[in-house]
MARSEBA-486401 format. One record per residue (C-alpha): x, y, z; chain. Coordinates in steps of 0.25 Angstrom, whole numbers, plus 5000, padded with zeros to 4 digits. Example, Ala and Ser with C-alpha at 12.3 -4.5 7.8 and 13.67 -1.06 7.14 Angstrom:
((5049; 4982; 5031); A);
((5055; 4996; 5029); A);
END
This chain:
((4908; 5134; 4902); A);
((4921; 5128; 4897); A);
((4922; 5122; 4910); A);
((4908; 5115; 4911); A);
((4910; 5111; 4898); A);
((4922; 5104; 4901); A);
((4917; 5097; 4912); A);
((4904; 5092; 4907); A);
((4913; 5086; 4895); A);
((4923; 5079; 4904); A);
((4911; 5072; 4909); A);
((4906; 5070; 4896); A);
((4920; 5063; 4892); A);
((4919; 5056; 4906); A);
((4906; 5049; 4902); A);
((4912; 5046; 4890); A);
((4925; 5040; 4894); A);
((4917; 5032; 4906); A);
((4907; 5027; 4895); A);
((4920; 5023; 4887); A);
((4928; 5015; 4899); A);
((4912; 5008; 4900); A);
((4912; 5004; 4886); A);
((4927; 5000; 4885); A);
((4921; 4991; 4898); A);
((4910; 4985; 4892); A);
((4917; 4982; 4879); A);
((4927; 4973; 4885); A);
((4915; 4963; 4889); A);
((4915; 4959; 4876); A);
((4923; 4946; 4876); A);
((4933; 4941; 4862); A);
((4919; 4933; 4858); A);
((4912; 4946; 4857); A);
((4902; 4943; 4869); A);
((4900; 4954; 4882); A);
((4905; 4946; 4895); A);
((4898; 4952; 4908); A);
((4890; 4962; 4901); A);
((4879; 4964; 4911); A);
((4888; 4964; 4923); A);
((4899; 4974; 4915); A);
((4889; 4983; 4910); A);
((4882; 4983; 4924); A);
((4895; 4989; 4931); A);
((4897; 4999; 4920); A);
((4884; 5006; 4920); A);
((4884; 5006; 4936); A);
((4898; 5013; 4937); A);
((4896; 5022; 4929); A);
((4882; 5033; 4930); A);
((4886; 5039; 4917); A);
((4883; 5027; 4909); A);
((4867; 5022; 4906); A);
((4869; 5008; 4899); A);
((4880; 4999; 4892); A);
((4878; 4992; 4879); A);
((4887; 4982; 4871); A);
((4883; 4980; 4857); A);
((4889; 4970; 4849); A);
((4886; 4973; 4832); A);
((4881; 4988; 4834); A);
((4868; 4980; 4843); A);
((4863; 4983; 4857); A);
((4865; 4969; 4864); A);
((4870; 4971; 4878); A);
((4865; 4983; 4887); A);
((4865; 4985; 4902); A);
((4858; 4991; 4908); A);
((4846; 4983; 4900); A);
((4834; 4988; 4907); A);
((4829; 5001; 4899); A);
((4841; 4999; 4888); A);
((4834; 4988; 4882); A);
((4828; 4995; 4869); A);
((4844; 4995; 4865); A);
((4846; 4980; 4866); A);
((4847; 4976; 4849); A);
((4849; 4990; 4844); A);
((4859; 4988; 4831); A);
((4865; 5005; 4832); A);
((4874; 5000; 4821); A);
((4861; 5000; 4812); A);
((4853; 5010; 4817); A);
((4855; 5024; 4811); A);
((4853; 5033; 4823); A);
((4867; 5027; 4830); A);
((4873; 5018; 4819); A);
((4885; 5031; 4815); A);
((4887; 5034; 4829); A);
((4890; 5017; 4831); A);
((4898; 5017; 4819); A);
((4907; 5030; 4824); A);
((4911; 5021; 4835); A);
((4914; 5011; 4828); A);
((4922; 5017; 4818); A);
((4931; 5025; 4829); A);
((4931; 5012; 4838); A);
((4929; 5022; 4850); A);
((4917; 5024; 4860); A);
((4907; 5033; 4854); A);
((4896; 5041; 4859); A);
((4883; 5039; 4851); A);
((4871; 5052; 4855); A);
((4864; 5055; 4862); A);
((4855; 5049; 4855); A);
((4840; 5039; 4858); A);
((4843; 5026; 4865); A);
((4836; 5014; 4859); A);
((4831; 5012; 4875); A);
((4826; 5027; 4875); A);
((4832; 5040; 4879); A);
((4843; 5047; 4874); A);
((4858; 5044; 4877); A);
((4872; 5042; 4870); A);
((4879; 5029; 4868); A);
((4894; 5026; 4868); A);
((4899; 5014; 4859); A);
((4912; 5008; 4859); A);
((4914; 5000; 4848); A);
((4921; 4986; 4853); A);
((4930; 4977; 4844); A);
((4933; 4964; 4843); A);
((4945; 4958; 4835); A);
((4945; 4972; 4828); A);
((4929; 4968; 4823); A);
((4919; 4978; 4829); A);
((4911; 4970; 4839); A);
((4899; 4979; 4845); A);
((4897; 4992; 4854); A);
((4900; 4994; 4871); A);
((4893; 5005; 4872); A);
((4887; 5015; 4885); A);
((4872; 5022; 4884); A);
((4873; 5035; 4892); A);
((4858; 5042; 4892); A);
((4859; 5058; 4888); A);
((4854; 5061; 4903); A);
((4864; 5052; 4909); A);
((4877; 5059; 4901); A);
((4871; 5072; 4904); A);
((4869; 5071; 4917); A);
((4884; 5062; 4918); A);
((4891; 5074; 4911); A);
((4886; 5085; 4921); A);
((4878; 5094; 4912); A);
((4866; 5094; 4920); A);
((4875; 5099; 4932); A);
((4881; 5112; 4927); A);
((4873; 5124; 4928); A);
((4864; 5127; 4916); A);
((4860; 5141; 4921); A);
((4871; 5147; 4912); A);
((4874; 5136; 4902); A);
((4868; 5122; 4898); A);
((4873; 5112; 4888); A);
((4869; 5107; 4876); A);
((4873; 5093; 4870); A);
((4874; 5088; 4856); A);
((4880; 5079; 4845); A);
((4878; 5079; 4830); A);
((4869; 5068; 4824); A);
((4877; 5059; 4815); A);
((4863; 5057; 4806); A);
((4859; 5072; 4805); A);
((4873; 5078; 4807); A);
((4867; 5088; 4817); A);
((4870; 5093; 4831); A);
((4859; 5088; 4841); A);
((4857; 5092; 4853); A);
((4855; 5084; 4867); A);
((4854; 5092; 4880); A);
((4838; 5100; 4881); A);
((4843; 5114; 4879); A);
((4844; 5115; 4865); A);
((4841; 5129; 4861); A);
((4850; 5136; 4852); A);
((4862; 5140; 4859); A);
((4872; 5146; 4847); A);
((4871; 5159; 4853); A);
((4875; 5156; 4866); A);
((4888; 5155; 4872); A);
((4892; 5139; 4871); A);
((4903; 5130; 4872); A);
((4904; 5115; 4867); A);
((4913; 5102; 4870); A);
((4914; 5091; 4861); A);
((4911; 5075; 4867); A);
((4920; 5068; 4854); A);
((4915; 5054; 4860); A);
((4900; 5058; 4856); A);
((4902; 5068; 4847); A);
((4896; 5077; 4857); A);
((4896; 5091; 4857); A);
((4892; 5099; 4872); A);
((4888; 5113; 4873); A);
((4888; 5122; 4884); A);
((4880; 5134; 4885); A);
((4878; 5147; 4890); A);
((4863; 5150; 4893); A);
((4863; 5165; 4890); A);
((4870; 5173; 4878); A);
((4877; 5182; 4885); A);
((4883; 5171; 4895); A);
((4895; 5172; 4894); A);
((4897; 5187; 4895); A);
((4890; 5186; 4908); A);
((4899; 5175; 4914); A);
((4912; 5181; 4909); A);
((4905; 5196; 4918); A);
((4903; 5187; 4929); A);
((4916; 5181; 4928); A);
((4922; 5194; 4929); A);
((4916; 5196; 4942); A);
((4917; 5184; 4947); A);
((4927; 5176; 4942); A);
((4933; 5170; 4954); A);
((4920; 5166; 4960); A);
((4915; 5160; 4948); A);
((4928; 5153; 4945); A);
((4925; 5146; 4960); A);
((4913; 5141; 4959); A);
((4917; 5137; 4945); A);
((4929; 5129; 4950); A);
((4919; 5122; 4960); A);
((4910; 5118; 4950); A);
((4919; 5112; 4938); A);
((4924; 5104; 4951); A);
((4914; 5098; 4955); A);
((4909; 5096; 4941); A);
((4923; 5089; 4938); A);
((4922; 5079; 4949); A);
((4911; 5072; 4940); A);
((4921; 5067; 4931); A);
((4931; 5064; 4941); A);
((4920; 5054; 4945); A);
((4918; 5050; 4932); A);
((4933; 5047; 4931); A);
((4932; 5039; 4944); A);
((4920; 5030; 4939); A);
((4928; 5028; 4926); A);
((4940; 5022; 4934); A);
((4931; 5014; 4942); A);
((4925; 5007; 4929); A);
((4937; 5007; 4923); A);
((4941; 4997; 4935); A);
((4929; 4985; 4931); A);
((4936; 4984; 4917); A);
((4939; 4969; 4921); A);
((4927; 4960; 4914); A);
((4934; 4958; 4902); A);
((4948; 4960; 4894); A);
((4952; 4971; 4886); A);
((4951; 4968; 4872); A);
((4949; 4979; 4864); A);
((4963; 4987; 4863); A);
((4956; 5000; 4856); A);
((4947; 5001; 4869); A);
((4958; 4997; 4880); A);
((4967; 5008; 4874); A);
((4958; 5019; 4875); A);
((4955; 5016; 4891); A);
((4959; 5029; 4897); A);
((4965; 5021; 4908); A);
((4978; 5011; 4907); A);
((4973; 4996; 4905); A);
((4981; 4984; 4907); A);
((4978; 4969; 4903); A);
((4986; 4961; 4912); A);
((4989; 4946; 4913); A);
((4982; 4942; 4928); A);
((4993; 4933; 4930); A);
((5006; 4939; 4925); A);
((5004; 4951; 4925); A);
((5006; 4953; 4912); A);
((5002; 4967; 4903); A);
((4993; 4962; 4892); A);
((4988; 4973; 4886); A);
((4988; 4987; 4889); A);
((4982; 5001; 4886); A);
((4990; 5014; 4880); A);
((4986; 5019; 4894); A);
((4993; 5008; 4903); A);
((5006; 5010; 4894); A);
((5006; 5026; 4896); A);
((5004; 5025; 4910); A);
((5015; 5015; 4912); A);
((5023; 5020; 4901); A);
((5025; 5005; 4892); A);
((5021; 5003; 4877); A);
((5010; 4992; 4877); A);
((5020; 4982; 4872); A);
((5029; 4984; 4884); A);
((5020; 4984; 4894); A);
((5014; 4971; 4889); A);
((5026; 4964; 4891); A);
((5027; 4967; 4905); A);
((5018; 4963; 4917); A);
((5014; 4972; 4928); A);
((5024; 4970; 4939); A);
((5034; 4977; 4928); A);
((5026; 4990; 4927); A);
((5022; 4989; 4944); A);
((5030; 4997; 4954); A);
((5036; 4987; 4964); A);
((5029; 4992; 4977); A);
((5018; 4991; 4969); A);
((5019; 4978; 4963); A);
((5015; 4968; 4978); A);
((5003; 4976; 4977); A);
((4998; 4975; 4963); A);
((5002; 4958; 4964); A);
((4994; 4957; 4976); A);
((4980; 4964; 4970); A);
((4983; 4956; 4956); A);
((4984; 4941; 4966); A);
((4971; 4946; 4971); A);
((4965; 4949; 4957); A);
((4970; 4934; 4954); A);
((4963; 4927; 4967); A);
((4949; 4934; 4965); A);
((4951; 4942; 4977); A);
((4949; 4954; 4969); A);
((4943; 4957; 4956); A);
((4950; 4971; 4955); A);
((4960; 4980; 4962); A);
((4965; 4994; 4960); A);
((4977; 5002; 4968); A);
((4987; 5012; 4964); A);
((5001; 5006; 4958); A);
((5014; 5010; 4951); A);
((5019; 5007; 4940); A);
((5033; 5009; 4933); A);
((5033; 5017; 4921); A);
((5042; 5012; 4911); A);
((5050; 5027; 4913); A);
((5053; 5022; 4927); A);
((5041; 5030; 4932); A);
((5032; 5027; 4941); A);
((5015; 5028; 4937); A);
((5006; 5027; 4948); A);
((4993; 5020; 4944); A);
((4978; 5018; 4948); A);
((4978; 5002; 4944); A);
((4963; 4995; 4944); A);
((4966; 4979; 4938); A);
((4954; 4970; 4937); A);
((4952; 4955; 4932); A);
((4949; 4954; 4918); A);
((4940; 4942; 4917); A);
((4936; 4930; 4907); A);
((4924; 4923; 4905); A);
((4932; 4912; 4914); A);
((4930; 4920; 4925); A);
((4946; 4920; 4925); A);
((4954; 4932; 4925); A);
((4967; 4930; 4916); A);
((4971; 4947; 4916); A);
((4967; 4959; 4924); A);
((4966; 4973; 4918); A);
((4974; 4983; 4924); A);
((4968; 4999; 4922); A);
((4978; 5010; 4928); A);
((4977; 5027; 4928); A);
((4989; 5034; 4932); A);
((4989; 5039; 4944); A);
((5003; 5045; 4945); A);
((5002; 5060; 4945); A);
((4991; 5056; 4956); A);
((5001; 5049; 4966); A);
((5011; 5061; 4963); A);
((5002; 5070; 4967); A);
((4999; 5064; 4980); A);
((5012; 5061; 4984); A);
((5017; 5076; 4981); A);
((5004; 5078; 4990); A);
((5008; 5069; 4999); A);
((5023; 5075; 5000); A);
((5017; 5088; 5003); A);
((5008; 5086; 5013); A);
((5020; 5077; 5020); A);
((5028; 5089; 5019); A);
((5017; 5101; 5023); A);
((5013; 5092; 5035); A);
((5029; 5089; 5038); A);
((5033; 5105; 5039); A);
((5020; 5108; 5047); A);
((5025; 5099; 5058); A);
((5038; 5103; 5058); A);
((5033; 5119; 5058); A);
((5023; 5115; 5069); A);
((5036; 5109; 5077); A);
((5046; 5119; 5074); A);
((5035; 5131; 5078); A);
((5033; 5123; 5092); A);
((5048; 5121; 5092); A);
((5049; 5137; 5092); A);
((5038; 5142; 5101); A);
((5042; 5131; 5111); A);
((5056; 5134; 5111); A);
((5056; 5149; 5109); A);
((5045; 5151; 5119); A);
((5052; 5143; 5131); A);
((5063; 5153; 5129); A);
((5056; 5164; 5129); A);
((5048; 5161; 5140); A);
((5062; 5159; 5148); A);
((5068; 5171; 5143); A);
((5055; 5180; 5148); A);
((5055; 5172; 5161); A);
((5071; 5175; 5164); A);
((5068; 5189; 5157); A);
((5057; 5192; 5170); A);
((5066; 5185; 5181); A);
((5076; 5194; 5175); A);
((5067; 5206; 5176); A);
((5065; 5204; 5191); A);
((5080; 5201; 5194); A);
((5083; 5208; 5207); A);
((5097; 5206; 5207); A);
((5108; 5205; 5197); A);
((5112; 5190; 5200); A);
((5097; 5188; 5196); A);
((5100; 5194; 5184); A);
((5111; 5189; 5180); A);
((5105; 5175; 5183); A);
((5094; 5177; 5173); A);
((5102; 5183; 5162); A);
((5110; 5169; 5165); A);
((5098; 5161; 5160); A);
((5092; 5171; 5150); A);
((5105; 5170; 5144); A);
((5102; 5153; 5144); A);
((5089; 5156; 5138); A);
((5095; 5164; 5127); A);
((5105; 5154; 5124); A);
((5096; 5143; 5123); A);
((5085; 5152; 5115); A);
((5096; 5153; 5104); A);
((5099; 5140; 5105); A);
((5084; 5137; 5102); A);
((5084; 5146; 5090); A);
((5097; 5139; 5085); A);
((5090; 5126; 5084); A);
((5078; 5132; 5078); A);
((5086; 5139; 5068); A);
((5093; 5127; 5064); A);
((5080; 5120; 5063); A);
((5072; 5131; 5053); A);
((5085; 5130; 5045); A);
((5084; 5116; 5042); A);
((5069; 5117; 5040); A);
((5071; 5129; 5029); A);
((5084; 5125; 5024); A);
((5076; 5121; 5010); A);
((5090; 5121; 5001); A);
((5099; 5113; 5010); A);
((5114; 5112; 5002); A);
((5115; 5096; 5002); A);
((5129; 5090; 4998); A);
((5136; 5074; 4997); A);
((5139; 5071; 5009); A);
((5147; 5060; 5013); A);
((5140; 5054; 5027); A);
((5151; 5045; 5032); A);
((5160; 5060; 5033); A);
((5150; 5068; 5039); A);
((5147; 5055; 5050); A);
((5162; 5057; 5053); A);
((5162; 5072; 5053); A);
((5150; 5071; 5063); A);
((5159; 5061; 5072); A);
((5171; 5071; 5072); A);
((5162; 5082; 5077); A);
((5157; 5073; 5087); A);
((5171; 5067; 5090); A);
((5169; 5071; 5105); A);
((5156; 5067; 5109); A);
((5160; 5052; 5103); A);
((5173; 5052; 5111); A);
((5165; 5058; 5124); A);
((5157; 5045; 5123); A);
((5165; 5036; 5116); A);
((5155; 5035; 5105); A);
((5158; 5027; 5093); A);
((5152; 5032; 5079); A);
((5152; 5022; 5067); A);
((5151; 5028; 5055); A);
((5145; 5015; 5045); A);
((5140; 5025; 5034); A);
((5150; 5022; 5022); A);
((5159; 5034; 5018); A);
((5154; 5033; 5002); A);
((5139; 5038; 5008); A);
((5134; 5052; 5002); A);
((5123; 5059; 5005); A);
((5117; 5074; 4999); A);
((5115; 5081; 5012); A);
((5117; 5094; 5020); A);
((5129; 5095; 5026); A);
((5126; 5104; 5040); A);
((5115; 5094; 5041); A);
((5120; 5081; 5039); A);
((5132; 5084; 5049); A);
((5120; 5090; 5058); A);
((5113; 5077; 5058); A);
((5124; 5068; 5059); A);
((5131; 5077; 5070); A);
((5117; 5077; 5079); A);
((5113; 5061; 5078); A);
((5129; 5057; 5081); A);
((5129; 5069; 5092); A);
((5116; 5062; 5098); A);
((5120; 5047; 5096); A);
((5131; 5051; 5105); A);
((5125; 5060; 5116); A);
((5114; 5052; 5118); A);
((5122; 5038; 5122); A);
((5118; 5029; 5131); A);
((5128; 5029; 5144); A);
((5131; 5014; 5145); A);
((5136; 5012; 5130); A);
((5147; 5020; 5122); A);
((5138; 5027; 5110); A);
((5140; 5020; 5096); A);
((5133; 5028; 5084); A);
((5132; 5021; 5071); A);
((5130; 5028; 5057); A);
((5127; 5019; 5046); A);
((5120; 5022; 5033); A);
((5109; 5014; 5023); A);
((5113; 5016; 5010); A);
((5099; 5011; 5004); A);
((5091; 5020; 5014); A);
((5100; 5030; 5013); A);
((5102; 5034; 5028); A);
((5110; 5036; 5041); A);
((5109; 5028; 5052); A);
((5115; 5032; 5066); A);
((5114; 5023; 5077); A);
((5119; 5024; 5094); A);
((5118; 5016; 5106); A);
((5111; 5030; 5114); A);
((5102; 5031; 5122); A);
((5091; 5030; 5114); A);
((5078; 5036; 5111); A);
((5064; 5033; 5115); A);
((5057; 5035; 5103); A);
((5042; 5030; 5107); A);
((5044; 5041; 5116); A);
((5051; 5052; 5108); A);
((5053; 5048; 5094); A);
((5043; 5058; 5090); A);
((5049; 5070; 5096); A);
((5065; 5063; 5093); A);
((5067; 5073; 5082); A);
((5060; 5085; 5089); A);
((5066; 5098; 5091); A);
((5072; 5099; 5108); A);
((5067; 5086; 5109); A);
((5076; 5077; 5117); A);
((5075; 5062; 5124); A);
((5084; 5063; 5134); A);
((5090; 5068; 5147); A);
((5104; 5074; 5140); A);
((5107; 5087; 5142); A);
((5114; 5090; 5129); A);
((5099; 5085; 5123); A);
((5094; 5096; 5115); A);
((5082; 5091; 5106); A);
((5089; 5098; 5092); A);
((5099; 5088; 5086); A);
((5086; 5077; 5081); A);
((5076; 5089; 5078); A);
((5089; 5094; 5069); A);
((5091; 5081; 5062); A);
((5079; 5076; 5060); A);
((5076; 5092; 5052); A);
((5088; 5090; 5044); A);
((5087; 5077; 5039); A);
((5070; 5080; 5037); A);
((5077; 5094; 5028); A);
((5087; 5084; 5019); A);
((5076; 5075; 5016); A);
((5077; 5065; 5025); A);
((5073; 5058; 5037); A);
((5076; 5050; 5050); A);
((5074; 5039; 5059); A);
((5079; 5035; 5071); A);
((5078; 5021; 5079); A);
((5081; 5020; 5094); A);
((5080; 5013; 5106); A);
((5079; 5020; 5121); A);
((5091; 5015; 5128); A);
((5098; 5008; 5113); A);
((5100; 5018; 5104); A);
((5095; 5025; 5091); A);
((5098; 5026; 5077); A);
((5095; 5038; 5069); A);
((5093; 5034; 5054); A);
((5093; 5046; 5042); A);
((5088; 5044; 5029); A);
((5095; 5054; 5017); A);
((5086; 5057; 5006); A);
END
């Protein structure tokens, strides 16, 4: 009961607060001479968006003078409610609190029954008149969800006290005595409204804690499905708000008691400069300024940079006419350093010229939202990342453990029918072979589930300039076999924090390559140099080169090779390329068939 309770008052407060945002709307038609500007057109869009609400009024001295819709409102039209007795205190409350009040339910001059929220609008600190919303008692029943809960076990009751007669009346038509019955009640302060909900039977909630007991988990189910889908309603509701909340641009913000209270950040800024005018408590929290800070700035001091291009385009467009509005997600920079992701709606605020001299900006902070999905985002990149590499190591295994097994079986049958002992021997000869290289295989697969599950790798300062040199020294034959040269450019002040088997495993097996894999009509030149502001390797030779239309999406595959050179094995690249991926890094590589390639690590 608690739960639809609480629901059904959450869209009470909905209603309430979409009702408020219309009111704060239709208040700031009223120009500095005290006369509505666009009334009809305003008011139109209000009521249209927004099912919840029946008509709008504006009434200047506590009388009726503006309503929309006025076909079947017009009975109101000259009602004085600051002299009549039946609404006189409940005006008067408003007035006194200077905050939207909710008058009923009570009869409407234009028949029927409803309630009426006021807000009180001042001018120059001088009460000027009322913008105020009719909502009929059917409508905010039917907008609040009552009528969709299920009255076999409980039904509501509605009701207020009656500032004449001081006593509690009630609204809804059930209204037999219920003090007997199991009940529980919410407070609407907004209206002074007090809702009950009500269990149908005496002995209701015995029953229902029995079939708990027994069916607790089902219940709890269809439970969960049903406060879901009755929590939707406000989620829309909240939708709708924001949308409205987007054609605040007919007029400018005037009245700072009403602009503070917007739930929502506002800005006032100067359309040409793009300087802060005013500002809400909101704005400033969300972008962490005092007021008289932010006000001394503009907006490409608070923008993030990669967002400001963006931003100044829509705003040129906002000048030209080309658009009368735009919204879009931006950063801004926090005064802590921060950065505050934003949903940014900014509209024109017009003149009675017809000329737009600031534009009103309205932001919600999205940045607990963009966290979410990138952490998303990361995790899904990761999941599908691993299952790839699972789904290449498993073929990896069952390929290359099944080719062996099947050679073993075959020289284990011929060596079965072996008639002779030259035959035999012949046989064990290339079992033996297939036994050498079936350990080899499991070697490399070894080496290959311990980079994959080495999680905690030890990682040290290393200075990259010494291990290039220690690479060159193990290789110090290789590069006097082909009369290589190695250059090592990379400065000697150069740290990085890695592993050390793996770095001197990367840099041993891309040298190694550079040289094996030469072209035969030049002497082979390998280069290392590093980028300092990219923070990476580069190694460049004069080889042979590699295809990479061809094979650059199997380059760093596991026994995939390019070439016809015997001592080609297909492990070095798979090795590198699984050692970097585990430090966090990553790597390129740029080649020409025929010129050369250039392999190109990027440290995290």
């Amino acid at each position: 009961m608690s739960n639809i309770l609480n629901v059904v008052r959450q869209n009470f407060e909905q209603i309430l607060k979409s009702s408020y945002v219309t009111t704060l709307t239709l208040a700031m038609t009223v120009n500095d001479e005290g006369k509505p500007e666009n009334f009809d057109k305003i008011a139109a869009q209000l009521v249209d968006s927004n099912p919840s609400i029946n008509a709008v009024q504006l009434v200047p001295n506590g009388v009726i003078k503006y309503v929309y819709p006025l076909k079947a409102n017009e009975a109101a039209i000259g009602y004085d409610i600051l002299h009549s007795s039946k609404v006189k205190d409940e005006a008067l409350k408003s007035i006194e609190t200077k905050l939207i009040y909710f008058a009923g339910p009570l009869e409407l001059k234009q028949g029927g029954m409803g309630v009426v929220g006021r807000l009180p609008i001042f001018k120059e600190n001088k009460f000027w008149g009322f913008s105020a919303v009719i909502i009929r008692l059917e409508t905010l029943i039917k907008a609040s969800g009552i009528e969709s809960i299920d009255d076999s076990k409980y039904y509501f009751q509605f009701s207020k006290i009656n500032p004449t007669s001081k006593k509690e009346e009630f609204f809804l038509s059930n209204k037999k005595e219920f003090s007997e019955y199991y009940f529980q009640t919410v407070i609407i302060p907004d209206g002074d409204w007090k809702l009950y909900l009500i269990t149908r039977e005496k002995n209701a909630l015995l029953y229902q804690i029995f079939t708990s007991s027994c069916l607790g988990f089902l219940l709890s189910l269809i439970c969960a499905l049903w406060v879901v889908s009755i929590m939707k309603k406000p989620a829309q509701l909240q939708k709708k708000v924001f949308q409205q909340a987007k054609k605040i641009h007919d007029s400018e913000v005037e009245f700072k008691t009403l602009f503070e209270q917007a739930p929502l950040g506002i800005a006032k800024v100067d359309s040409q400069t793009g300087d802060f005018i005013t500002v809400n408590s909101e704005f400033c929290r969300i972008v962490g300024y005092p007021e008289d800070e932010l006000t001394n700035y503009n907006f490409q001091k608070i923008t993030h940079p990669d967002d400001l291009e963006e931003y100044v385009n829509c705003l040129n467009k906002l000048k030209d006419g080309s658009m009368q509005e735009f919204a879009l997600e931006k950063r801004y920079l926090h005064k802590s350093g921060r950065t505050v992701w934003v949903n940014l709606i900014v509209s024109k605020l017009w003149k009675s010229d017809e000329k737009a001299s600031s534009n009103i900006a309205i932001i919600e902070d999205i940045t607990e939202k963009k966290k979410a999905e990138e952490e998303l985002k990361q995790s899904f990149q990761l999941v599908s990342d691993q299952n790839k590499r699972l789904l290449n190591f498993s073929y990896i295994v069952s390929h290359n453990l099944r080719s062996h097994t099947s050679n073993i079986k075959t020289i284990s049958d011929f060596l079965e029918e072996a008639e002779t002992k030259e035959e035999r021997d012949e046989m064990i000869g290339l079992l033996k072979k297939v036994s050498e290289s079936l350990n080899e295989t499991m070697y490399n697969l070894n080496e290959v589930v311990s980079i994959r599950t080495n999680i905690t790798l030890n990682t040290e300062h290393l200075n990259l300039w010494e291990y290039i040199e220690k690479a060159k020294k193990i290789l110090g034959q290789q590069v006097l076999k082909q009369e290589a040269t190695v250059q090592n450019l990379v400065p000697k002040t150069i740290e990085i924090n890695y592993n050390k088997a793996y770095l001197e495993s990367i840099l041993f097996n891309l040298i190694s390559n550079a040289i094996r894999y030469c072209h035969k009509d030049r002497k082979p030149v390998i280069i290392l140099s590093f980028d300092e502001e990219t923070k990476s390797l580069k190694i460049k030779d004069n080889g042979i080169g590699i295809d990479l239309k061809k094979n650059g999406e199997k380059l760093f595959g596991m026994y995939k090779t390019f070439n016809d050179n015997p001592d080609s094995k297909g492990i070095g690249l798979f090795l590198v390329k699984n050692q970097i991926d585990a430090m966090g890094g990553t790597i390129k590589v740029e080649s020409k068939l025929g010129e050369g390639t250039t392999f190109i690590i990027y440290f995290k």
